[in-house]
C-alpha positions as semicolon CSV with decimal commas, in nm:
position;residue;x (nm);y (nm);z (nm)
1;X;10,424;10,624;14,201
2;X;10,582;10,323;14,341
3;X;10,320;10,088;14,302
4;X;10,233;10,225;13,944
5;X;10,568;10,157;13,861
6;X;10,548;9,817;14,045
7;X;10,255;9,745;13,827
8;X;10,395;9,816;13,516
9;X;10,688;9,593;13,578
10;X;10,485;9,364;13,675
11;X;10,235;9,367;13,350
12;X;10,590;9,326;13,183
13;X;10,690;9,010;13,346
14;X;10,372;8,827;13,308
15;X;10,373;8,973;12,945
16;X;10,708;8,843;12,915
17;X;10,607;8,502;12,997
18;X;10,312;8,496;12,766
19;X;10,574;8,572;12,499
20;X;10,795;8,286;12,625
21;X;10,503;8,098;12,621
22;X;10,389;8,176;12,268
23;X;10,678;8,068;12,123
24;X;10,707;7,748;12,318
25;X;10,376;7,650;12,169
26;X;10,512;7,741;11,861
27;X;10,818;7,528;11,869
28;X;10,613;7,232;12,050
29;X;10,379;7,228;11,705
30;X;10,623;7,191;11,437
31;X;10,787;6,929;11,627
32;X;10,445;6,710;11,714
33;X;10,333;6,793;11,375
34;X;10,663;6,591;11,221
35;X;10,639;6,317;11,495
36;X;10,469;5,995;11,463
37;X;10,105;5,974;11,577
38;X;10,112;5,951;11,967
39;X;9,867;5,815;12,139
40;X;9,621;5,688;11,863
41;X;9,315;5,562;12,106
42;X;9,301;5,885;12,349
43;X;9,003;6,048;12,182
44;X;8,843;5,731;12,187
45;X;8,790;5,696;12,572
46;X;8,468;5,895;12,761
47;X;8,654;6,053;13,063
48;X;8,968;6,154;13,121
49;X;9,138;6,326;13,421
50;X;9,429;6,561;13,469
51;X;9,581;6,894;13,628
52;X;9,664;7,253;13,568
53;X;9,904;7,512;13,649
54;X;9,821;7,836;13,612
55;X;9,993;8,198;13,561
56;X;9,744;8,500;13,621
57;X;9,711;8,821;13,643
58;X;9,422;9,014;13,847
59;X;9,239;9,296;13,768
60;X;8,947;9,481;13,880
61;X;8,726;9,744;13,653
62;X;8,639;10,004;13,883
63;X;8,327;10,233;13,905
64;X;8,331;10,544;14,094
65;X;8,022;10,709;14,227
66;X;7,941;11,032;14,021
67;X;8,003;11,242;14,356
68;X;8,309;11,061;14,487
69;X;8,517;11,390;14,479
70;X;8,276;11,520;14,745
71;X;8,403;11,217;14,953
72;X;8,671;11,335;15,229
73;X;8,975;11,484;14,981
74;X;8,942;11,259;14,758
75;X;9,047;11,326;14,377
76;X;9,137;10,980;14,222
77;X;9,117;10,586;14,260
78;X;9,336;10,332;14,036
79;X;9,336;9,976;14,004
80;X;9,711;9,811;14,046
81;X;9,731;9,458;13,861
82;X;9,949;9,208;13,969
83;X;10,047;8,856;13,873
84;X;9,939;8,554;14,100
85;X;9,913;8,132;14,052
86;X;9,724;7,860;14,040
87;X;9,651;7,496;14,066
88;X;9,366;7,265;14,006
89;X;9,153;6,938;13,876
90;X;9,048;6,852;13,518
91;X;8,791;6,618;13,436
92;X;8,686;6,603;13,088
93;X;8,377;6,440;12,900
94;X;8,373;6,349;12,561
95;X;8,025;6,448;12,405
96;X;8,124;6,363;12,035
97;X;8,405;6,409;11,783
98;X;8,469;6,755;11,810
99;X;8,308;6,854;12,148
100;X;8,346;6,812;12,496
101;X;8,192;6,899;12,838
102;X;8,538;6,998;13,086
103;X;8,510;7,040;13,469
104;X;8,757;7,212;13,600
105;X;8,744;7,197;13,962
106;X;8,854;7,242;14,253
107;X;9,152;7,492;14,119
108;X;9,268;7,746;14,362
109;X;9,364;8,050;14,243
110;X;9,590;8,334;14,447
111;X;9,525;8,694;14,286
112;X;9,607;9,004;14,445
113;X;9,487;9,348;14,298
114;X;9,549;9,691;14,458
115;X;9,312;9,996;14,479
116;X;9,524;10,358;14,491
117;X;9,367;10,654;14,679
118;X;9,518;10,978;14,612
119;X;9,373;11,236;14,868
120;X;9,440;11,580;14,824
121;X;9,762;11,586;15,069
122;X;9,807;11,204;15,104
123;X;9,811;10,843;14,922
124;X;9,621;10,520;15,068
125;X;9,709;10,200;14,921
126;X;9,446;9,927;15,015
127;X;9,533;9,544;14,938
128;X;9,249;9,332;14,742
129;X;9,410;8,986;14,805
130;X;9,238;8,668;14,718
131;X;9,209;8,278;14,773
132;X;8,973;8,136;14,509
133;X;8,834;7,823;14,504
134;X;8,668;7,795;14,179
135;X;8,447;7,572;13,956
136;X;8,405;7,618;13,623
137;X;8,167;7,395;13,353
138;X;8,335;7,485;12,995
139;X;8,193;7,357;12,643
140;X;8,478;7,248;12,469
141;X;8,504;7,282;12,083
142;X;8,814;7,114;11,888
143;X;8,998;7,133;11,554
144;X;9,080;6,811;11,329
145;X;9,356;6,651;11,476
146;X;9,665;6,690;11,268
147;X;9,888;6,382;11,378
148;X;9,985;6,506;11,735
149;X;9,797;6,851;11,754
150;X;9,484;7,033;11,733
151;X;9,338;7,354;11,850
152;X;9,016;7,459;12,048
153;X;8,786;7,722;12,222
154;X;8,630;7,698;12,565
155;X;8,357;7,862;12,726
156;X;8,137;7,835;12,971
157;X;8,012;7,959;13,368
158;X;8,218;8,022;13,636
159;X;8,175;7,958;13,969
160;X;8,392;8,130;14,287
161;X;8,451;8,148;14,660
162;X;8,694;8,345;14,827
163;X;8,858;8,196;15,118
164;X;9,010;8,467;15,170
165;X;8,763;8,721;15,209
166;X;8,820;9,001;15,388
167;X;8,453;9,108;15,476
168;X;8,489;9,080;15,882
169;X;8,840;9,235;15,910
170;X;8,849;9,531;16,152
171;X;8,851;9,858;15,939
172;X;8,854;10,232;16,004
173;X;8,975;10,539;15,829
174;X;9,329;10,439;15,936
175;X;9,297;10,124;15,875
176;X;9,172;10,047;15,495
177;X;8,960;9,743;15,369
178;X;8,807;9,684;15,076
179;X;8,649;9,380;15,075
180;X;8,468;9,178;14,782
181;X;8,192;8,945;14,816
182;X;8,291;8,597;14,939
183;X;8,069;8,407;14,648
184;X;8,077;8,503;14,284
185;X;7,909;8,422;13,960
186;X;8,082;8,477;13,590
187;X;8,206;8,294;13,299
188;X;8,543;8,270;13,104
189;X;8,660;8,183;12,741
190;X;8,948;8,096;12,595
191;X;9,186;7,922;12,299
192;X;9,420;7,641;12,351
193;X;9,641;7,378;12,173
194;X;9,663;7,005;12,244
195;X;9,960;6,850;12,201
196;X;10,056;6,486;12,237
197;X;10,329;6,327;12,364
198;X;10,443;5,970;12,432
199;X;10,218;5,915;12,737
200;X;10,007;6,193;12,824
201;X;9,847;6,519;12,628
202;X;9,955;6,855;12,713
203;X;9,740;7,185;12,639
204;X;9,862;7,508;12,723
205;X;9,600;7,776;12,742
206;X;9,511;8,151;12,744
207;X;9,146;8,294;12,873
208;X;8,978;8,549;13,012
209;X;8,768;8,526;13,323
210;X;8,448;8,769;13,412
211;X;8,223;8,826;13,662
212;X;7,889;8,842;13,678
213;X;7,726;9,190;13,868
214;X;7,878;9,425;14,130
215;X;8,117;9,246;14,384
216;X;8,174;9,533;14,622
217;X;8,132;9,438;14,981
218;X;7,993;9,760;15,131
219;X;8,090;9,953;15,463
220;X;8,070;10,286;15,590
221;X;8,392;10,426;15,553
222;X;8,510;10,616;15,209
223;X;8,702;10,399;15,082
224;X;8,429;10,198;14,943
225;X;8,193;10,522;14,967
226;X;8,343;10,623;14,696
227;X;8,283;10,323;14,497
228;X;8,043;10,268;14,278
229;X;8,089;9,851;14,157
230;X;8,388;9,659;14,135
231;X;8,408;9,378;13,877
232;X;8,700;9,144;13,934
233;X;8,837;8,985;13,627
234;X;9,164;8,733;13,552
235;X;9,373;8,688;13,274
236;X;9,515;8,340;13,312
237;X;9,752;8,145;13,113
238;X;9,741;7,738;13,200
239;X;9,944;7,471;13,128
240;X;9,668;7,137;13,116
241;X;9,848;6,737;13,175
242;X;9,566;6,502;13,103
């Protein structure tokens, strides 16, 4: 019960900031949109480069195998969410007037997600912690620009490795691992807002990140027995300087 409870204050927080967030965008907009024009000539240059920070929060859609009562005691596995950070590269392409090819990479991401057995006379917690280096290519589409704003979609394929992988840690039946595949395929979409200021544009961004087929690293102990497929997935809000 603790760590459901830890969870849900958790979700809160993170919740809490997207709020915060929300309303910062909000505020930002009406005072860009009653500014004078900054930075006329950006959208006429080809490349431009930048950071982000990042706020996510990690979460895993879990599959059990039809018999996984028949493993052990077993009666029930939950997924525990919690919020983790980020940091990473932007490079961006202009491919016309509204679009534009974005890399963003290398951004390493820290995301921690827990999995909750409850055995018949006892609870296992088992930690799903991970160090992502990722790479994604995102099609970027964009709004008219009204004087110092305009709005936009991305989408596109994703691209991860997990430096911190837990696939050659020690295990046993005492000692629970669950470990996910070290390299992983998906894509993620998203909305977003530029904004510009004096010198440089910022974009603060929502999107959801999916993978592509089962990630489950497989052993022989019941703790991933009992598993069917794991899909990891992020909700991450970003805050973009170009």
């Amino acid at each position: 019960m603790y760590h459901l409870h830890r969870s849900k204050i958790d979700s809160v927080k993170f919740y809490n900031r997207y709020i915060i967030c929300i309303l910062a965008i909000v505020l930002l907009h009406n005072i860009a949109t009653k500014a004078q024009p900054n930075l006329p000539q950006y959208d006429a240059k080809k490349v431009h480069f930048g950071f982000t920070l990042a706020t996510n929060i990690g979460r895993m859609q879990v599959e059990t195998r039809p018999d996984f009562l028949a493993v052990d005691s077993l009666r029930n596995v939950s997924v525990v969410n919690f919020p983790g950070i980020g940091l990473g590269a932007i490079t961006n392409f202009k491919l016309g007037k509204y679009w534009d090819i974005r890399l963003m990479a290398p951004v390493i991401s820290f995301v921690q997600r827990n999995l909750v057995y409850d055995f018949d006379n006892s609870q296992k917690v088992v930690k799903v912690e991970s160090a992502y280096c990722d790479g994604s290519l995102l099609i970027k589409y964009k709004s008219e620009r009204r004087k110092n704003t305009r709005a936009y979609v991305v989408a596109g394929p994703r691209f991860s490795f997990d430096f911190g992988s837990t696939k050659d840690r020690t295990r046993g039946y005492q000692n629970p691992v669950v470990s996910l595949n070290p390299i992983t395929f998906g894509w993620e979409a998203g909305v977003g807002m530029d904004i510009y200021f004096e010198y440089f544009k910022f974009s603060p961004e929502i999107k959801t990140c999916q993978t592509f087929g089962n990630a489950l690293f497989r052993d022989n102990y019941p703790y991933t027995q009992s598993l069917e497929a794991v899909y990891p997935q992020l909700i991450q809000i970003s805050l973009h300087f170009e």
